[in-house]
KEKE-3310 file (N, C-alpha, C; in steps of 0.2 Angstrom, whole numbers, plus 5000, padded with zeros to 4 digits):
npx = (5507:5498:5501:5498:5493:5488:5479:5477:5478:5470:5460:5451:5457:5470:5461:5460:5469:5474:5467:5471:5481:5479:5474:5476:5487:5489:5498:5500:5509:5513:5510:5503:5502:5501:5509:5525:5529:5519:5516:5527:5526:5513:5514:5526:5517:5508:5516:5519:5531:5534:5533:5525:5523:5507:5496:5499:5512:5512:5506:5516:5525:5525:5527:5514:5500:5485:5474:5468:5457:5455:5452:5445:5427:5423:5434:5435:5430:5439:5452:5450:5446:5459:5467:5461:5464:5476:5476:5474:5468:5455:5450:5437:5433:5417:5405:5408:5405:5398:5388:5374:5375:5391:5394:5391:5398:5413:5413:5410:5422:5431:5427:5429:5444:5446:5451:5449:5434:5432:5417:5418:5410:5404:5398:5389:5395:5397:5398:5384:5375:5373:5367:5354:5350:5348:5340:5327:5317:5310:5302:5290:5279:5286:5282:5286:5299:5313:5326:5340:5354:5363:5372:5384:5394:5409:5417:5407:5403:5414:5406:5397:5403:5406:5416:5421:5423:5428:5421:5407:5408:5400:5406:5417:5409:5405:5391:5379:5370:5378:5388:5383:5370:5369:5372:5362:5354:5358:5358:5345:5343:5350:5343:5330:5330:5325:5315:5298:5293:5299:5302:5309:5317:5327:5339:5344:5363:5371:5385:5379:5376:5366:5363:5356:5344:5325:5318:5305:5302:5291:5288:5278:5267:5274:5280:5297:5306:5318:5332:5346:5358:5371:5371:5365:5363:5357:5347:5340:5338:5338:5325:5314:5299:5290:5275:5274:5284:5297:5312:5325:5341:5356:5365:5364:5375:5386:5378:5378:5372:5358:5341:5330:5311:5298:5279:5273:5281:5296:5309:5323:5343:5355:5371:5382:5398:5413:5427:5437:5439:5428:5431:5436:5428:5420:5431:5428:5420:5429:5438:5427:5421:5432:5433:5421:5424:5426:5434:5442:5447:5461:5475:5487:5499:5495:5490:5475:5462:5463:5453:5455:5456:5442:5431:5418:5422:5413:5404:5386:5374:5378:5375:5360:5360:5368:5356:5345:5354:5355:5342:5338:5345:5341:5326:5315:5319:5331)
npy = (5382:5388:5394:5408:5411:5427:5430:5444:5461:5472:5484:5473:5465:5468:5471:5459:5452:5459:5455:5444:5444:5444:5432:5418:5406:5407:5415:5428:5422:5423:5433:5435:5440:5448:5457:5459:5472:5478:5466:5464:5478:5478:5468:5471:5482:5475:5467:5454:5442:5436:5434:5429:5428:5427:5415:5402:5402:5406:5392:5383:5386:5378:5382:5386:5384:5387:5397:5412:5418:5434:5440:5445:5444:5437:5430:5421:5408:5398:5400:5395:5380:5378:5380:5371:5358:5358:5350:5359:5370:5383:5398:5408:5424:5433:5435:5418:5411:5414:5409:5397:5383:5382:5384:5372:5365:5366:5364:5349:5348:5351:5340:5330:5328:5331:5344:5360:5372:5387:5400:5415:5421:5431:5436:5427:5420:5432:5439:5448:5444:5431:5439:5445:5433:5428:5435:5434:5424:5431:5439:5432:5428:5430:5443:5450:5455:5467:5471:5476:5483:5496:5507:5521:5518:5526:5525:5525:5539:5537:5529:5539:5547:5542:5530:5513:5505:5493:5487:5489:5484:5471:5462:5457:5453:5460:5468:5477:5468:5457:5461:5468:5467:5452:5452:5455:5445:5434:5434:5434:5420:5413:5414:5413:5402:5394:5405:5404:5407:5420:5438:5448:5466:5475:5488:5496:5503:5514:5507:5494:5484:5480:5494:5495:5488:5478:5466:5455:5442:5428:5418:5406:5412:5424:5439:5446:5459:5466:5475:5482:5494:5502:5515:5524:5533:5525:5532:5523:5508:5490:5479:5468:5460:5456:5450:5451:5459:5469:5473:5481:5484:5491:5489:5476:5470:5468:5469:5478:5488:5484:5486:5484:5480:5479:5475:5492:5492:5501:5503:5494:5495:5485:5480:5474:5468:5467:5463:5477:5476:5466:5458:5447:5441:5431:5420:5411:5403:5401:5392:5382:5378:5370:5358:5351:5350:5336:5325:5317:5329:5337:5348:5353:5351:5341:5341:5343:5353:5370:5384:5396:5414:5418:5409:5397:5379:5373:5382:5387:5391:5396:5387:5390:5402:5406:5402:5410:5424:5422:5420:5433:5441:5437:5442:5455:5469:5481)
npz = (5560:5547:5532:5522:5504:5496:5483:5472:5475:5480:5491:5500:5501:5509:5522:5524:5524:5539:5547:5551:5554:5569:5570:5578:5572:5561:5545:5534:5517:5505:5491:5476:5458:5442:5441:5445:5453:5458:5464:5474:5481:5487:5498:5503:5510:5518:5526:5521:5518:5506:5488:5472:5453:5449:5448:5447:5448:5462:5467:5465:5472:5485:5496:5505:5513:5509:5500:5495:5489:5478:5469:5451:5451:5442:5437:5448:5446:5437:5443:5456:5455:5448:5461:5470:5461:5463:5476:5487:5499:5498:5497:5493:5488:5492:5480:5477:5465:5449:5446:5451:5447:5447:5458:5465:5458:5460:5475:5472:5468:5477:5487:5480:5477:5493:5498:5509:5505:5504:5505:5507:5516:5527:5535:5539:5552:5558:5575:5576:5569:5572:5588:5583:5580:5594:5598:5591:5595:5605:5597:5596:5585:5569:5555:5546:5538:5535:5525:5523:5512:5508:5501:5494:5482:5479:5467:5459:5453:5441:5433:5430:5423:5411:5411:5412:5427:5437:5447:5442:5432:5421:5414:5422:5430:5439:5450:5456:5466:5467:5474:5487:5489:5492:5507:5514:5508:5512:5526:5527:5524:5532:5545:5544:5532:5516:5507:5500:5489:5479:5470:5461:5457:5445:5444:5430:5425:5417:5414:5412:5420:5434:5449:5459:5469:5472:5481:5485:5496:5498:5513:5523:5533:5535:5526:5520:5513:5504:5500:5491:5483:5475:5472:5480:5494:5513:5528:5534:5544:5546:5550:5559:5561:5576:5581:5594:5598:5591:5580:5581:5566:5565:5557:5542:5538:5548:5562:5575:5585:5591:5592:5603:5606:5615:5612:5617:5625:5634:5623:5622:5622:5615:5611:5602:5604:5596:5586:5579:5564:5553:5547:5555:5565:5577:5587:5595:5583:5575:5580:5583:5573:5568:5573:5564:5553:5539:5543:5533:5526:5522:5524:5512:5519:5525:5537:5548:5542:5549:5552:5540:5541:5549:5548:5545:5540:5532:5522:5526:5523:5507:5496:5493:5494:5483:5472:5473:5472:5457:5454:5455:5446:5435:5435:5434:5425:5420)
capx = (5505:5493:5503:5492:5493:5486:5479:5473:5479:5464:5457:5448:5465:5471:5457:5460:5479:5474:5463:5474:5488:5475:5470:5481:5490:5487:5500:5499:5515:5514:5506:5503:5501:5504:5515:5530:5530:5512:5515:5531:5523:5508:5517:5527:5513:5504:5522:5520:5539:5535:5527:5521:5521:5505:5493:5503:5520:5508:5504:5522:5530:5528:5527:5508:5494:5478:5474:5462:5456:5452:5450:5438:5421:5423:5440:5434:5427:5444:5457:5445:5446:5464:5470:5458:5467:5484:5477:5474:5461:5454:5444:5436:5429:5410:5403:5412:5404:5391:5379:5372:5380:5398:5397:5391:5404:5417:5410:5411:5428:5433:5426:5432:5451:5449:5452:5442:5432:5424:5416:5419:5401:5408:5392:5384:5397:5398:5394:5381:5369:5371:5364:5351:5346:5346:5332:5323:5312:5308:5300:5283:5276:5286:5275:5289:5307:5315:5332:5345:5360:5362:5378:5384:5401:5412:5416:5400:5406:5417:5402:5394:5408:5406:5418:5419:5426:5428:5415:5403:5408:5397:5413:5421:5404:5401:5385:5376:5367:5383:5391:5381:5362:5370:5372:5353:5351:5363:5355:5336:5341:5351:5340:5323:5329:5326:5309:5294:5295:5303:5301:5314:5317:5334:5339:5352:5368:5377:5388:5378:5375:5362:5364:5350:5336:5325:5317:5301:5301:5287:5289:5273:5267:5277:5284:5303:5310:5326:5335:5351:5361:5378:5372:5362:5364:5353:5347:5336:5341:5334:5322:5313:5295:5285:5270:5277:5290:5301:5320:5330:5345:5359:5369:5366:5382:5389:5376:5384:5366:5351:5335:5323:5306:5290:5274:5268:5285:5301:5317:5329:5346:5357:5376:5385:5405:5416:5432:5435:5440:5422:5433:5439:5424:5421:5437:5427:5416:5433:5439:5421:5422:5438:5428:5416:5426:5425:5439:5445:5449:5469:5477:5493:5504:5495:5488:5469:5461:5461:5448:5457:5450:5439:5425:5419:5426:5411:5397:5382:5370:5381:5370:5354:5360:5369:5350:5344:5355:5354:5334:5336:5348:5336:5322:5314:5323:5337)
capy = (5388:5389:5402:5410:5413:5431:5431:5450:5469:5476:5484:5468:5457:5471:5472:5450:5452:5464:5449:5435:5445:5443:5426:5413:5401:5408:5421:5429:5422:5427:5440:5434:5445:5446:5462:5459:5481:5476:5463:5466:5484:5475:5464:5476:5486:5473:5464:5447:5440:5434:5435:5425:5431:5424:5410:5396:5403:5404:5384:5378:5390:5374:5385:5391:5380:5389:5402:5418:5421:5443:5444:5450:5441:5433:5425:5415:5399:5396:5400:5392:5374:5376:5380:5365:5354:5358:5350:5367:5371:5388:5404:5411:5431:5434:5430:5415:5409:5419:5405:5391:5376:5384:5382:5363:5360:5368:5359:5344:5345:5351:5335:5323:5329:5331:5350:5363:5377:5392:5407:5422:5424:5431:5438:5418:5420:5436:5439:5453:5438:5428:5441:5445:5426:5425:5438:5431:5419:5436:5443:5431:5428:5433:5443:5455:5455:5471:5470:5483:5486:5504:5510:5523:5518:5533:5526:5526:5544:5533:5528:5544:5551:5539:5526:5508:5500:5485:5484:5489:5478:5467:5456:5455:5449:5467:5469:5477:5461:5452:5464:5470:5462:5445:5452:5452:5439:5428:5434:5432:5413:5411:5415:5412:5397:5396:5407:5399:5412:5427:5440:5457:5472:5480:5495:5496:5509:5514:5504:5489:5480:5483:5498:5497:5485:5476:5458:5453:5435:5424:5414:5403:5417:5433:5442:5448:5464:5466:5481:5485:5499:5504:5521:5528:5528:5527:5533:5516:5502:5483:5478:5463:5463:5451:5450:5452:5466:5472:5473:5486:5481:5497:5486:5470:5465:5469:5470:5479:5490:5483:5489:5476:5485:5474:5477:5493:5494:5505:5500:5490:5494:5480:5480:5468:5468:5461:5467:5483:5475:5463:5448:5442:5437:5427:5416:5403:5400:5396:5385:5376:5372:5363:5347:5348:5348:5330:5320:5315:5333:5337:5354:5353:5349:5331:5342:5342:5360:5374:5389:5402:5419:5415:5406:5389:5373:5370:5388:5384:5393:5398:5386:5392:5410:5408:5402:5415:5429:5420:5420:5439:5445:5437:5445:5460:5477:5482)
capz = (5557:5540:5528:5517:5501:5493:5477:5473:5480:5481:5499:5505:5502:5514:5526:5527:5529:5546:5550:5549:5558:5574:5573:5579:5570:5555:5543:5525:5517:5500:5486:5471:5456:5438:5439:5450:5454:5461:5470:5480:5485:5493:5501:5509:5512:5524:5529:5519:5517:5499:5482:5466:5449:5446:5453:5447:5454:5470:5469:5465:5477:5489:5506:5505:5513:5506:5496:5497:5480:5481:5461:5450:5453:5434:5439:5455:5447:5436:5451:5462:5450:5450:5468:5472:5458:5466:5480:5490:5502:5495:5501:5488:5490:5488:5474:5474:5459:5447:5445:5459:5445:5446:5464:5465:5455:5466:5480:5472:5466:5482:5491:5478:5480:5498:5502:5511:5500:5508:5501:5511:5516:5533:5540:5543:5557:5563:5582:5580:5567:5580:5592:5580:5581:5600:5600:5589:5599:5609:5597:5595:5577:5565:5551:5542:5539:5530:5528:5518:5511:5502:5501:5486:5479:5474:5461:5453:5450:5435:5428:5425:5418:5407:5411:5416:5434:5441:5451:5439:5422:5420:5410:5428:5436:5444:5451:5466:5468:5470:5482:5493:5489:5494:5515:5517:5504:5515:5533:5528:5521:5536:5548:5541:5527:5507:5505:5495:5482:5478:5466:5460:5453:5447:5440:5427:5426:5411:5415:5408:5427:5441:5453:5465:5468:5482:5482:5489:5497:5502:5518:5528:5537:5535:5519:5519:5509:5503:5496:5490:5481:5477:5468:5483:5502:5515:5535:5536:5546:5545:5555:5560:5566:5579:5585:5602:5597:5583:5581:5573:5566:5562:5548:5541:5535:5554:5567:5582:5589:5590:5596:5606:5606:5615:5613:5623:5630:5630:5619:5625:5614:5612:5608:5601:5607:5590:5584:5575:5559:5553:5543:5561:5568:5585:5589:5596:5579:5572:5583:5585:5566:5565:5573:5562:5545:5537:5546:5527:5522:5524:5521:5509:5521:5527:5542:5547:5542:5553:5547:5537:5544:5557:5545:5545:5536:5526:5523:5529:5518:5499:5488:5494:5491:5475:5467:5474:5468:5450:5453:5455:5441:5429:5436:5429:5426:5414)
cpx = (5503:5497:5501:5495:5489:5485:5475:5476:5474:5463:5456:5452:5467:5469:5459:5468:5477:5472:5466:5477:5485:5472:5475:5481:5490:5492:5499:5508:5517:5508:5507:5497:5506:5510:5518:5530:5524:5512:5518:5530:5517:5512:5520:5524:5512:5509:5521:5526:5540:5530:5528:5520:5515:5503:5497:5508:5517:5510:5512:5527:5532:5529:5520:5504:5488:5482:5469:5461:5452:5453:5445:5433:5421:5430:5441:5433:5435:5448:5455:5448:5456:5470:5467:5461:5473:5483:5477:5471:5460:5449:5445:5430:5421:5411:5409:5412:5397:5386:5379:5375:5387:5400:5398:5396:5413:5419:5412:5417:5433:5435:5430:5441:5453:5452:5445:5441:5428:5424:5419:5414:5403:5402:5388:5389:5401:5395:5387:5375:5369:5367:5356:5347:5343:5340:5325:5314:5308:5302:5289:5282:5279:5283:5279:5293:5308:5321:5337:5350:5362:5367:5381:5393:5404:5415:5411:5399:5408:5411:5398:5397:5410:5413:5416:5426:5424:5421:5408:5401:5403:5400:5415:5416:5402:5394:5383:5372:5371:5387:5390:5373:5364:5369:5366:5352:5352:5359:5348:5337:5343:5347:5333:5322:5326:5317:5305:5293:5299:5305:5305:5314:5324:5333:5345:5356:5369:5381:5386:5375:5370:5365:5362:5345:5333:5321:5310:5300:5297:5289:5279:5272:5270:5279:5292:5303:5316:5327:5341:5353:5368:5378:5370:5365:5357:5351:5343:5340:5335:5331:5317:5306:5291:5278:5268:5280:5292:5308:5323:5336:5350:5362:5370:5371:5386:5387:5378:5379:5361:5346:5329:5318:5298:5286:5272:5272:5290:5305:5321:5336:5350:5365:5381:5394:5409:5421:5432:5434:5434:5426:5437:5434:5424:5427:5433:5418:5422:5436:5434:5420:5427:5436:5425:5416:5425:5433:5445:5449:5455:5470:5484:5499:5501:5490:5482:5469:5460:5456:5455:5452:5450:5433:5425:5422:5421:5404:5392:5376:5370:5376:5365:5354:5362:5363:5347:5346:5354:5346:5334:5341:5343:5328:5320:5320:5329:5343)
cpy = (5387:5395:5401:5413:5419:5432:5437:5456:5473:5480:5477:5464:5461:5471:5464:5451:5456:5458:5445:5440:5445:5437:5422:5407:5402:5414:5422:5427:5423:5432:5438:5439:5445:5451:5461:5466:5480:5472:5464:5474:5483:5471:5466:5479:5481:5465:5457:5447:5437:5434:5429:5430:5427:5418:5402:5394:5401:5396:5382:5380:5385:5375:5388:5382:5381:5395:5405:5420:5430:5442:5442:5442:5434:5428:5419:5409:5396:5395:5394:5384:5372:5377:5375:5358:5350:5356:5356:5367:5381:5391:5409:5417:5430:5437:5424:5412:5414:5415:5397:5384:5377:5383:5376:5361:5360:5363:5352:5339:5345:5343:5330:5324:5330:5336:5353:5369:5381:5397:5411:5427:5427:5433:5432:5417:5426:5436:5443:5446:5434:5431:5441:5437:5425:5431:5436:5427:5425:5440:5441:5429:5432:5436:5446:5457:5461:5471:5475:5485:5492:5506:5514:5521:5525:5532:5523:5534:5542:5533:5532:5548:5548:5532:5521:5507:5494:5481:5485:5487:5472:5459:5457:5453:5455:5467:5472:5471:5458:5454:5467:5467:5456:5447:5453:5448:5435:5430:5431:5425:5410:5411:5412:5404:5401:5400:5403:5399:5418:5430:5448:5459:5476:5483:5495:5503:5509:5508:5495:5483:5484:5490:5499:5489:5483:5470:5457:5445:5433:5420:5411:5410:5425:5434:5445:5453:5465:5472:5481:5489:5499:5512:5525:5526:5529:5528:5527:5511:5497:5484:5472:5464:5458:5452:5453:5458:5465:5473:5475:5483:5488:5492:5479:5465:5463:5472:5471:5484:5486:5484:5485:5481:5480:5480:5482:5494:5498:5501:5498:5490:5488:5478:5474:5471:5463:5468:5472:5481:5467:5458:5445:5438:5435:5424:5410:5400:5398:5390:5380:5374:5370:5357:5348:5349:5339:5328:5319:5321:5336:5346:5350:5349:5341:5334:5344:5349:5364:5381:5396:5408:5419:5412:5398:5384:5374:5376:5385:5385:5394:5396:5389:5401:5410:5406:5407:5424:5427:5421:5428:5443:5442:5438:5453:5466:5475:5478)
cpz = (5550:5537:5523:5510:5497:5484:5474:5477:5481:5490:5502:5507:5509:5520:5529:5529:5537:5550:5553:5554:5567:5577:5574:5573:5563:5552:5535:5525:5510:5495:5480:5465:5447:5435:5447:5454:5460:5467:5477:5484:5491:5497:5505:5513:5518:5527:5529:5515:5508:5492:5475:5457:5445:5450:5453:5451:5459:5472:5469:5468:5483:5496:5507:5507:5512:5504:5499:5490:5480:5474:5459:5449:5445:5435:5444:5452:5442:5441:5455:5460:5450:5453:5470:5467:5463:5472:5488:5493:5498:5498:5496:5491:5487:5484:5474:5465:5457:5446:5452:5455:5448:5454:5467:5463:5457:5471:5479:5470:5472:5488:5487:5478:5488:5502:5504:5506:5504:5502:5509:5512:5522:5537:5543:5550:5561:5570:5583:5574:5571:5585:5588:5579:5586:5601:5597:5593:5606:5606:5593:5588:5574:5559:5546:5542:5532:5531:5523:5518:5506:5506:5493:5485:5475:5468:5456:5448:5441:5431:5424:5421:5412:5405:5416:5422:5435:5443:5446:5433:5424:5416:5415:5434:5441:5445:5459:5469:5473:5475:5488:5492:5494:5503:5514:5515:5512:5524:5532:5529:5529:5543:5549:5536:5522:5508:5499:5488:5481:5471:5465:5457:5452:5445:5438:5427:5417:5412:5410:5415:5430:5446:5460:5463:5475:5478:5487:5491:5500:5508:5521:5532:5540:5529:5523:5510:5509:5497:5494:5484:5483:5474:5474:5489:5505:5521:5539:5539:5544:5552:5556:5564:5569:5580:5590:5603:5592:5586:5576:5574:5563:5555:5547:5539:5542:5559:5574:5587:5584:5595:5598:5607:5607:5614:5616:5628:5628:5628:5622:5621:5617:5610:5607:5600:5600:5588:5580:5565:5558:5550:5551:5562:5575:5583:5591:5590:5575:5574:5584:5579:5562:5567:5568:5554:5546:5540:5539:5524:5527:5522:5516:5513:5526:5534:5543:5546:5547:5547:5543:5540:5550:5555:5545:5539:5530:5526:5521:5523:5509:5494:5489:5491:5485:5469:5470:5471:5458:5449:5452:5450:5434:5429:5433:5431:5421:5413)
residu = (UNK:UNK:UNK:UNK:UNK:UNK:UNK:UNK:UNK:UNK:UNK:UNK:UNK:UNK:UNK:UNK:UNK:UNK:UNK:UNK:UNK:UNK:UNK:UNK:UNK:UNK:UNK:UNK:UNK:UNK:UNK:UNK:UNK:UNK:UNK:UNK:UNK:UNK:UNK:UNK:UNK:UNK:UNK:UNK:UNK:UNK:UNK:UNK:UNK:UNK:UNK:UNK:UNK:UNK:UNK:UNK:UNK:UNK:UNK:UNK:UNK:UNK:UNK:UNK:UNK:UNK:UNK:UNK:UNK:UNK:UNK:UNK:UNK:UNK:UNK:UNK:UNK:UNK:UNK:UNK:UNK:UNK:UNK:UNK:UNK:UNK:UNK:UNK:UNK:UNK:UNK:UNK:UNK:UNK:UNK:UNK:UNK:UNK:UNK:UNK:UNK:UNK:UNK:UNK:UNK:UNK:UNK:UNK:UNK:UNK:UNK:UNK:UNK:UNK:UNK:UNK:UNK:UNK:UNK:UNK:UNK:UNK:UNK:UNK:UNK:UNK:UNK:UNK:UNK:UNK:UNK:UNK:UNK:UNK:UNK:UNK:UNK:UNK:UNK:UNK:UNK:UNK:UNK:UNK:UNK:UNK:UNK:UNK:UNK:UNK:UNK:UNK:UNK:UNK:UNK:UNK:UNK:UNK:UNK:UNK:UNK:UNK:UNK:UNK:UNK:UNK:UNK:UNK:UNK:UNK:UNK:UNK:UNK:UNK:UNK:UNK:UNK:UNK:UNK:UNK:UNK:UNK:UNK:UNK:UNK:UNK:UNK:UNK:UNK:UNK:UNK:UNK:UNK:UNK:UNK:UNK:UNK:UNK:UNK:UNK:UNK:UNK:UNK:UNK:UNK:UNK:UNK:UNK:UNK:UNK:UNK:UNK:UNK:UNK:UNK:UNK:UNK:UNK:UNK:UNK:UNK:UNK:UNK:UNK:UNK:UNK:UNK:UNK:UNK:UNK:UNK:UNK:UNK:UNK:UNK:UNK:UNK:UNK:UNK:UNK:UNK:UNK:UNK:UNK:UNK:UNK:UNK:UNK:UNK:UNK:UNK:UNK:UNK:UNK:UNK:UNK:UNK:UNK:UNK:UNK:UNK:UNK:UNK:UNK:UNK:UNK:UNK:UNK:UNK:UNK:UNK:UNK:UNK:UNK:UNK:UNK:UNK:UNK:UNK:UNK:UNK:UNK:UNK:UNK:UNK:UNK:UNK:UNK:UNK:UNK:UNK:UNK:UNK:UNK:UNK:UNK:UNK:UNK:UNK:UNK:UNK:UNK:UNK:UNK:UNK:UNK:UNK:UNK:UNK:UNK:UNK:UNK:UNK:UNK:UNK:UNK:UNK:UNK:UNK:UNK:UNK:UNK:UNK:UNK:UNK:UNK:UNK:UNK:UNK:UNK:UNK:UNK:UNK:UNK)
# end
């Protein structure tokens, strides 16, 4: 059994706790937190037996074989550096890190200690990108990838009331970029590889951070679009267009209808079968990359990694996408 360590109360920590309680071999076993009030209420809340005042208590608690780092986007690459010190394999929330060195350097503390380091890119192993892959080859010459994440945050409300939040300080790494851009960033790359060019537009908030933007990237023979917002929503799905046919996608982060559309033919829709809660994932993409972690790399307890989650040992795409989002936050706009 892997007992997890929680660092963060937030929703998503919640949302992973539901996850884990689903995947085998795998339980949360404590909540760490630098107000004790805090912590032992989450804990209670989603039935983990113990807590940490704080990420150190966490490490020297002695019963915890990884961690899940769920705080603020600006706090991952410290955390990160010393859960991976302690020895720790470590699952760090997207944005694991704000810039494409801070993730190398991760990586290659991780390697050189000998744990495992994921981000929690979770959509490079959902079931429905996966589907969206196997059609792929159906649909001829690709010529024109649009893909889009637009979702309005209520508490964007905060902002125009003239306060700051979480998600949208720019001192906590907040950005639409970083929390929802990244799910198209991470499909196009995954699917398509690193674009030759790529050139974007944000739009700033009060706040001080991006709100909205979209991304145009060159490939050999087709362009890709890319959109995100946390101010606006939107009735638009992604879409993907061949030569041969086209393919709507209802939601990039968790493709679950898709629309196959030849040439001159009718629609073909498409569902994809995945649990209710989207950080599970498939079961047999976790099981399939515990071979294919490095033999050398150990959990805490001397035992070979198993996936935390249901994600692989080692993410597939992360550095390609974190030069990418760093290419598009210094790209034009406020």
């Amino acid at each position: 059994m892997i007992r997890i360590g929680i660092v963060g109360t937030s929703s998503i920590s919640e949302r992973f706790a539901e996850a884990v309680d689903v995947v085998d071999g795998v339980e949360v076993g404590r909540v760490a937190s630098r107000d004790e009030e805090r912590a032992r209420a989450f804990a209670d809340k989603i039935g983990a037996p113990g807590i940490a005042l704080g990420l150190r208590a966490l490490l020297d608690a002695g019963d915890i074989d990884a961690v899940y780092l769920a705080s603020p986007n600006s706090a991952h690459v410290a955390q990160a550096q010393t859960v991976l010190d302690a020895g720790i394999p470590a699952l760090v929330e997207k944005p694991a890190t704000l810039t494409a060195p801070q993730w190398e350097e991760l990586v290659g503390r991780a390697a050189t200690r000998g744990v495992v380091l994921l981000e929690a890119m979770r959509t490079a192993y959902d079931p429905g990108l996966a589907a969206v892959a196997d059609v792929l080859p159906k649909l001829g010459t690709v010529r024109r990838v649009s893909l889009r994440y637009e979702k309005r945050s209520a508490r964007y409300d905060h902002v125009l009331a003239g306060e700051q939040t979480n998600i949208f300080d720019p001192a906590l790494g907040g950005s639409a970029l970083r929390d929802l851009g990244v799910y198209p960033l991470h499909a196009l790359v995954q699917l398509f590889g690193v674009p030759r060019a790529v050139q974007g537009v944000r739009i700033g908030i009060a706040s001080g951070t991006d709100g909205l933007g979209s991304a145009l990237a060159a490939y050999d023979g087709f362009v890709a679009d890319i959109a995100w917002s946390k101010i606006t929503d939107t009735s638009l799905s992604s879409e993907i267009q061949g030569e041969d046919a086209s393919l709507r996608i209802d939601t990039i982060d968790a493709p679950r209808v898709l629309e196959f559309t030849p040439r001159g033919g009718d629609a073909e829709i498409i569902r994809v079968e995945a649990h209710e809660n989207v950080m599970v994932g498939e079961r047999s993409s976790a099981c399939a990359t515990r071979s294919a972690a490095p033999t050398s790399v150990r959990t805490r307890s001397g035992r070979p990694p198993r996936c935390v989650s249901s994600m692989p040992c080692w993410p597939s795409r992360s550095a390609d996408v974190h030069l990418l989002t760093v290419h598009l936050l210094f790209s034009r706009g406020r």
